[in-house]
Structures are given as C-alpha cells and as structure tokens.
VOKE-461268 format. One line per field, with one value per residue (C-alpha): x, y, z; chain; residue in one letter. Coordinates in Angstrom, 2 decimals. Last residue first. Layout:
# VOKE-461268
xx = X;...
yy = Y;...
zz = Z;...
ch = A;...
aa = A;...
//
This chain:
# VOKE-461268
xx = 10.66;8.21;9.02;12.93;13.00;11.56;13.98;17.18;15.68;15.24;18.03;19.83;17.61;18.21;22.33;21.81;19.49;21.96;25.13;22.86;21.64;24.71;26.21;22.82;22.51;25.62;24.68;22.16;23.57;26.13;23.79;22.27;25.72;26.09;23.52;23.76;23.58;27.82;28.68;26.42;23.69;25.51;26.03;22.29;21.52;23.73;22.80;18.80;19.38;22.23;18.61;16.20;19.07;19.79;15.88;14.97;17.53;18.62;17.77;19.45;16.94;18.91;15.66;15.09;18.35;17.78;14.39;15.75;18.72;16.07;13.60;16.17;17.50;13.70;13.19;15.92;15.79;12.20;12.77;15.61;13.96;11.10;13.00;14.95;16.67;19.47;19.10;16.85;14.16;12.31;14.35;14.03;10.17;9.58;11.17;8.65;5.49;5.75;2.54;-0.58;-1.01;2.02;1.03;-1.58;0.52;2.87;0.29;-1.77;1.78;2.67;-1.10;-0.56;2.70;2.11;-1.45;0.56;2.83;6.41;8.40;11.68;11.09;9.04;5.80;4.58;7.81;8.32;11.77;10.17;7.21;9.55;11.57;8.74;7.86;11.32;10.91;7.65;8.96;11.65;9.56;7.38;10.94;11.37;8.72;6.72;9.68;9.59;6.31;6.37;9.40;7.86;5.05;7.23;8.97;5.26;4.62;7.39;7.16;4.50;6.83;9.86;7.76;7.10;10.90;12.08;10.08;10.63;14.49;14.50;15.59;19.17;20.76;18.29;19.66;23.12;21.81;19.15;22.96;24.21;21.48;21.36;25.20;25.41;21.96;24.09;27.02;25.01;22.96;25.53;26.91;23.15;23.33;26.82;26.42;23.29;24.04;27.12;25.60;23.26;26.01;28.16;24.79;24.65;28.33;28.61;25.29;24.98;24.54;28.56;27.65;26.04;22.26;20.94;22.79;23.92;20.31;18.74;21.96;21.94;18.07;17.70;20.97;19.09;15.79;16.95;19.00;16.42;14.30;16.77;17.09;15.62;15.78;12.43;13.08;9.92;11.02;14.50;12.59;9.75;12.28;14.63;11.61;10.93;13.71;14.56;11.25;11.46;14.71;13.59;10.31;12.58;14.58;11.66;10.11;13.29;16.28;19.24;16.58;15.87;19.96;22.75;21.35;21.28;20.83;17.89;15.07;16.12;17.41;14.22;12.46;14.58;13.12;9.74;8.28;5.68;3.03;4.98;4.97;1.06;1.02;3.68;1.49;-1.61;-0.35;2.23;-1.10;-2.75;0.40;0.76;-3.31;-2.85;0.70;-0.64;2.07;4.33;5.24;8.61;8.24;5.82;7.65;10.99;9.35;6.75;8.44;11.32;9.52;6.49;9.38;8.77;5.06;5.79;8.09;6.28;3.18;5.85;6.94;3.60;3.18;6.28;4.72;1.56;3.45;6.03;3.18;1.10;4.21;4.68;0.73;1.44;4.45;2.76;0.00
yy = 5.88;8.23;11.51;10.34;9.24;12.60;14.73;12.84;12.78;16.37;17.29;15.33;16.83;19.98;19.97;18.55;21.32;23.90;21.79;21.39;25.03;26.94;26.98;28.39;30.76;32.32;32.16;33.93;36.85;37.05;37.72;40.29;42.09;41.54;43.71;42.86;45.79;45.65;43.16;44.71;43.46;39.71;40.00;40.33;37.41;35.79;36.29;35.70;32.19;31.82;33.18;30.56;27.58;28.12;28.32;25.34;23.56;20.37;16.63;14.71;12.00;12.54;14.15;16.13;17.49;18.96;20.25;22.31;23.92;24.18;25.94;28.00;29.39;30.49;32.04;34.10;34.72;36.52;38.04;39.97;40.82;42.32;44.31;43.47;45.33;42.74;40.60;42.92;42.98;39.59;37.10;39.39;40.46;36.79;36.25;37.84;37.04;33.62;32.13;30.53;28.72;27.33;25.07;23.67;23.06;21.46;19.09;17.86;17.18;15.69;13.86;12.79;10.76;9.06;7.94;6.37;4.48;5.38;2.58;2.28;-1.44;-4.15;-1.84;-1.84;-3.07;-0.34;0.72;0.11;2.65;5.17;5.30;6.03;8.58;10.28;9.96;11.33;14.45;14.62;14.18;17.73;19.32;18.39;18.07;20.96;23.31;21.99;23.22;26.52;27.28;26.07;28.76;31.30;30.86;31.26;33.90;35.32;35.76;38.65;40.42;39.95;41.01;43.95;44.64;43.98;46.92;49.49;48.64;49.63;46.82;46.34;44.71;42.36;39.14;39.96;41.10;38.27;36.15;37.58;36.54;33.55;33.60;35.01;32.97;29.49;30.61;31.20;28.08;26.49;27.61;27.42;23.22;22.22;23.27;20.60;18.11;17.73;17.65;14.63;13.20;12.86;11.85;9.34;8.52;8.37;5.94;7.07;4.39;4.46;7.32;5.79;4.79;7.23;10.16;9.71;9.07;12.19;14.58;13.41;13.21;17.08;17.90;16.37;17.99;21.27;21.11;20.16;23.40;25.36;29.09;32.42;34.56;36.45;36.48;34.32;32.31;31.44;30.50;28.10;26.46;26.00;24.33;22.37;20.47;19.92;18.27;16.14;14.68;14.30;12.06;9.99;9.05;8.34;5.85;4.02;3.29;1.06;-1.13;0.84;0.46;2.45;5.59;9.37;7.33;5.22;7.37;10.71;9.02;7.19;10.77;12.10;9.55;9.83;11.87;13.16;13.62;16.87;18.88;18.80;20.01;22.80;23.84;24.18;26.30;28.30;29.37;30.14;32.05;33.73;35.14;36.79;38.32;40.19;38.66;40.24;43.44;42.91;42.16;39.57;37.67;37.78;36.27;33.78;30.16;30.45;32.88;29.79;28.50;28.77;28.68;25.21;23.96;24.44;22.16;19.55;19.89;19.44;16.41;14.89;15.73;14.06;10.77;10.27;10.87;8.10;6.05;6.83;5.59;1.78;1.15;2.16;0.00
zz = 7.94;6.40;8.11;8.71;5.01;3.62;5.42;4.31;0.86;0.61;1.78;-1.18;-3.17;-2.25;-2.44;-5.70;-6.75;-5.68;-7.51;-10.97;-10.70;-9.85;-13.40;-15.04;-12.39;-12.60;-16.52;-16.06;-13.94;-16.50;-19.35;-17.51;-17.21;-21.38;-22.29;-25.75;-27.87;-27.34;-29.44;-32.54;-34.68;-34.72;-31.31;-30.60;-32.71;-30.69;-27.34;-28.41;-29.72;-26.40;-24.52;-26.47;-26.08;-22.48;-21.63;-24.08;-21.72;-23.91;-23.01;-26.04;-28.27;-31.43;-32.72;-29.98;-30.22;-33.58;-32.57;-29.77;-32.07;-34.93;-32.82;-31.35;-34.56;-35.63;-32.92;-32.46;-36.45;-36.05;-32.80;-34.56;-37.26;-35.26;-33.57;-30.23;-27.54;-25.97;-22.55;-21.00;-23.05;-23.93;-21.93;-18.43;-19.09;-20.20;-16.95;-14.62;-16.30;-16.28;-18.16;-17.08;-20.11;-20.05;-16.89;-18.36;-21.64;-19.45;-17.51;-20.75;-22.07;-19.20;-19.01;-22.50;-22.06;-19.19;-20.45;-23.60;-21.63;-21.73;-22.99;-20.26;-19.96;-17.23;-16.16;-12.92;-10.99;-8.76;-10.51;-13.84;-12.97;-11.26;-14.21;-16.51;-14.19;-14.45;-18.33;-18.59;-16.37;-18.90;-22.20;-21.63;-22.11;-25.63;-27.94;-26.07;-26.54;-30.02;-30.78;-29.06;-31.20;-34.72;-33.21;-33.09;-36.41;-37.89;-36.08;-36.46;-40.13;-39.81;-38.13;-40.10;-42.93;-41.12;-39.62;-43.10;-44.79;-42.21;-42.33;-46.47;-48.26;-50.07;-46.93;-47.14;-47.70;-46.17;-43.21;-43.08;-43.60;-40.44;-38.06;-38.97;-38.56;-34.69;-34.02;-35.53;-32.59;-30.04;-30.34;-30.42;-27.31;-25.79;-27.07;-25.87;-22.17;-22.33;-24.45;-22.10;-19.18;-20.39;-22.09;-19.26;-16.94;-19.71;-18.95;-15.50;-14.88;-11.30;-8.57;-7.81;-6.05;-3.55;-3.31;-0.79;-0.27;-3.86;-5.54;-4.08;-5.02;-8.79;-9.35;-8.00;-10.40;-13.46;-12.54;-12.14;-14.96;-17.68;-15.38;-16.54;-15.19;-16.36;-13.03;-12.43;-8.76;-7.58;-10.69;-9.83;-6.40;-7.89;-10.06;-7.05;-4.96;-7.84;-8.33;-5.27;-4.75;-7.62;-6.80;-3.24;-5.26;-7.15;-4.40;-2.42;-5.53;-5.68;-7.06;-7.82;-9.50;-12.39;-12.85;-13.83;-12.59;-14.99;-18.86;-18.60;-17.39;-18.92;-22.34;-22.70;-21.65;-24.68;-27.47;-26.14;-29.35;-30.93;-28.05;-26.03;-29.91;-29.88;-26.14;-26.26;-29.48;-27.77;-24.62;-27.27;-29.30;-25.75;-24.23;-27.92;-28.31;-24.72;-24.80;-28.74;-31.40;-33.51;-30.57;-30.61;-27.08;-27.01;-29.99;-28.29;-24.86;-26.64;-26.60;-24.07;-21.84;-20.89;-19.67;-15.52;-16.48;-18.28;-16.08;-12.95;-14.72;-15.38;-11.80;-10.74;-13.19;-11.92;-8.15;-9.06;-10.86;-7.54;-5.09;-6.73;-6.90;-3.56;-2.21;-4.32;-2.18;0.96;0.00
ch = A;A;A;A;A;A;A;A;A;A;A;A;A;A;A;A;A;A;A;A;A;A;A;A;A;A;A;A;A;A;A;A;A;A;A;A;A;A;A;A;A;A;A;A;A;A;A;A;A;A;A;A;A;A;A;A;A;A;A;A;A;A;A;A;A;A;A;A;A;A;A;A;A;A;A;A;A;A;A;A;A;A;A;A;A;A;A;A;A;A;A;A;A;A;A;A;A;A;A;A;A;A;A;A;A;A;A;A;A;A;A;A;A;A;A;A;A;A;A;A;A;A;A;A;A;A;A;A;A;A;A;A;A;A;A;A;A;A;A;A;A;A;A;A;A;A;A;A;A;A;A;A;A;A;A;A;A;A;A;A;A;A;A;A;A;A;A;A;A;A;A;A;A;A;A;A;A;A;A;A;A;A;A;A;A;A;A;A;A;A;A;A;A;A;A;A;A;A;A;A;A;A;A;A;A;A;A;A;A;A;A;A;A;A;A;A;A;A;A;A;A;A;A;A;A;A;A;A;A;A;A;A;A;A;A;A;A;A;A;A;A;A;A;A;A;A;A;A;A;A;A;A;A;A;A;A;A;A;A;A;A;A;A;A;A;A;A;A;A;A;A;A;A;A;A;A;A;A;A;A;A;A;A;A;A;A;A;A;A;A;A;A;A;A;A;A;A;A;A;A;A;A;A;A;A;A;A;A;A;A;A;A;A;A;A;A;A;A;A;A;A;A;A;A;A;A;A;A;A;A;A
aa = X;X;X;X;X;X;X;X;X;X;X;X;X;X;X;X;X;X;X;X;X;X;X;X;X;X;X;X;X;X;X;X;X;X;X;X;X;X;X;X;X;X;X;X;X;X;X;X;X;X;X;X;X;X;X;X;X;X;X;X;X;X;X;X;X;X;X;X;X;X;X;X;X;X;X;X;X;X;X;X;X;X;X;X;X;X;X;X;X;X;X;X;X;X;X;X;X;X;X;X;X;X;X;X;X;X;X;X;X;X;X;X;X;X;X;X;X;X;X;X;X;X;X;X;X;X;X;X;X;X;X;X;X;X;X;X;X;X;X;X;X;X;X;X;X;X;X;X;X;X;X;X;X;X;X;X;X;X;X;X;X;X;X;X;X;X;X;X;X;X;X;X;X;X;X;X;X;X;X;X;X;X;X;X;X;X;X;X;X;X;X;X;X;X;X;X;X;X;X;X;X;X;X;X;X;X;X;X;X;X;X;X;X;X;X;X;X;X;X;X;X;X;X;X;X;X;X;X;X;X;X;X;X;X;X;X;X;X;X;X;X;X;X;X;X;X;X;X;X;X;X;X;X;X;X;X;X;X;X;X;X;X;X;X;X;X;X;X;X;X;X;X;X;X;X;X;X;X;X;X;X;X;X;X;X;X;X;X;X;X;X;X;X;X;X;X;X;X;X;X;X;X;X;X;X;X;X;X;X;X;X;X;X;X;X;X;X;X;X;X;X;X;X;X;X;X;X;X;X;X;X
//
C-alpha cells in the first residue's frame, strides 16, 4: 500500500513539476515575440499552450534518455529518491522564478536526481556517462545556439541589406509567427519528455511496467500538464528574456526564434535533453552579437549564466536534503 501511495506521489509531483516547467518557460516560446510586438501576450500564451502540447506527443526519445541514462539500474532506485529529486527540483524552479531569473528546469531535474540518488544509493549508482552526455548536451546546445543565431542573423543582413528597415521589420513580423510557433512546438517536444521519463523510471523501478516505454497515459497527461502550466505564463522572466538581454526588432525576434527551434528540434531528434531556456537566450545572445557586441547587455547575461552553473550543484544539495527529510518523516 505504501508502495502503491509513492508512486502516486512520484506521478503528481512529476506532473507538478511539469506544470512548474511550463510557467517557468512559458519565456522560451513567446518572450521575443511579445516584445517585438508580432504577437498580442494573450493570443501567444494560448497558441504556445496548444502547441507545447502537440509537440509533447511526438516523441519519447529524450524521456528514454532521462530514465535510462542518470542511474545504472531501475533497480538502484526508488520511488523516495525519485520524489527528493522532484522536490529539489521544484523548490529552485519556484525561487529562480519568484526572482524572475531564467534558469533550466532540464538542470533542475538532473541535479535534484543526482543529489537524491547519492545520499541514498552511492555514487557508484549514477550511470557516469549518460549523466556525461546529459551535461554535455546541455552546455553544448546554448553555445551552439550562439554561434548558428550570430550567422542567422548575419545572412538576413546579407539578404536584405538592399531593403529599407521598415520593410524587413514587417515582414519579419508577420514571419514570427510562424517561427514562433515552430518554437512553441519543439519546446513541447522536448521538455514535456523529462517528467515522462522520471515517471517512466519510477514505474520500472516499482515493478509496474518491465522497460523504459512510456505508456501512452504518461505521455498525454505531461503534455496535458505542461501546456496547463504554459497557459498561465511567467510574467517575470519573459520580461528578463524579452528585453533585458538585448533590444529586439522584429527581425531579430524573427531569427531568435527560428535558430532555437532548430537547435531544440535537432536534439530532440537525437533523443538529447537540452535547456529550451539556455538555447532561447544563447538564440537571443547571438543574434544580438551579430547586430552589434555591445547591444547585448552583457551584465544580464552574467547573472544567467551564474545561475545556469549553480543550478545542478543547488538542486543537488536539495535533493539530497530532501531525501534525508523525507526518510525520517516516512521511515
């Protein structure tokens, strides 16, 4: 019974933290199309609500990778692990959001799972080179992004060099749309499938199901959960994505979005976790660059990436706490 009452708690606090996620990144799909003004706030939280949902069914490639690739073994873990991972997790999405700080939830989760399963399990629990390529997928994927925004960016320059501004801001806005809603859906195709991976996980590790498949149910209440939580929308750091990072026109919006949809797609399809909030504000970094090094207020970008590099040790250090807290209540 007591068995049976965890895995419940495990499944409601994944969809929580699913829920989290999608207010917490509800910034990575609509921030540079709120601010340059291409899409009214209302009409893109609903269109990125739907879209988050439709991208969250395609795929389970990356929650395979989330369940099989952090322990060695379904069996080297159990439901209370999963749930202090999920805890620390949340509790340092719910701050970073209090402040407005854009942070990754993908790291949240990995560095909650990391700190639950070595104050219980050992560290010789943890599969070292999925969490590897895990970590890796995920410093890899804002630098890229970075670096493809920087020549996106570059070749609309090129392209339209011979245009008047006016002209290429409003076909620029009318184009985001449709760049922001290729964003929307691979957010959705992407960080919906963690949550369904650490439930997965929790399944095999229980015994209810015998492989890392994620059942169809799983699947559609995360998305369900995500596109929920999307439509409430994070105020806070869609002010901090959209603005403060680097002052963007329509143009700019326009190839932001359209170089992290690719990035976040890309991975997708080779099944790699990625921070849609690295990717959308390296997208935005570069872009920036590419108008002129200096545009981009580069102190904001420092805060974020403070926060980027603290998040896997903080929510280590709080699921780890979080399992010696939750054993002495239960146990």
């Amino acid at each position: 019974m007591l068995d049976m009452s965890l895995i419940i708690m495990v499944v409601v606090l994944a969809l929580v933290f699913d829920f989290i996620n999608g207010f917490h990144d509800t910034a990575n799909a609509i921030a540079t199309c709120v601010s340059t003004r291409a899409i009214r706030p209302g009409v893109a939280i609903v269109g990125t609500a739907i879209l988050n949902f439709l991208g969250a069914m395609i795929s389970t490639g990356v929650a395979k990778t989330i369940g099989g690739d952090i322990v060695v073994s379904p069996t080297l873990v159990n439901e209370m692990i999963i749930i202090a991972g999920l805890v620390g997790a949340i509790i340092w999405n719910l701050l970073t959001w209090w402040v407005g700080m854009p942070s990754s939830s993908s790291h949240a989760l990995i560095g909650g799972m990391i700190g639950a399963i070595i104050v219980s399990a050992g560290v010789a629990a943890l599969n070292g080179w999925g969490i590897l390529k895990i970590v890796l997928s995920l410093i890899i994927s804002p630098v890229s992004a970075i670096i493809t925004g920087f020549i996106i960016m570059k070749i609309i320059f090129a392209v339209c060099h011979s245009f008047k501004p006016a002209k290429v801001n409003l076909a620029a806005n009318r184009l985001q749309v449709v760049s922001a809603a290729l964003m929307a859906f691979s957010h959705g195709s992407n960080d919906a499938q963690k949550s369904m991976g650490i439930i997965t996980l929790a399944l095999v590790s229980g015994g209810f199901i015998t492989s890392l498949e994620v059942p169809d149910l799983v699947k559609f209440l995360c998305a369900l959960s995500m596109a929920l939580g999307t439509s409430v929308g994070g105020w806070k750091i869609i002010r901090t994505v959209g603005g403060k990072i680097f002052k963007m026109h329509p143009v700019h919006g326009f190839a932001a979005d359209l170089n992290s949809a690719v990035v976040i797609f890309s991975a997708t399809l080779l099944h790699l976790p990625v921070s849609t909030t690295h990717v959308v504000s390296g997208s935005i970094m570069g872009v920036g660059s590419a108008q002129r090094v200096k545009a981009v207020h580069w102190s904001v970008a420092r805060q974020m990436v403070t926060a980027w590099v603290m998040t896997i040790p903080c929510t280590a250090v709080m699921g780890a706490l979080s399992y010696v807290i939750l054993t002495k209540v239960f146990f």
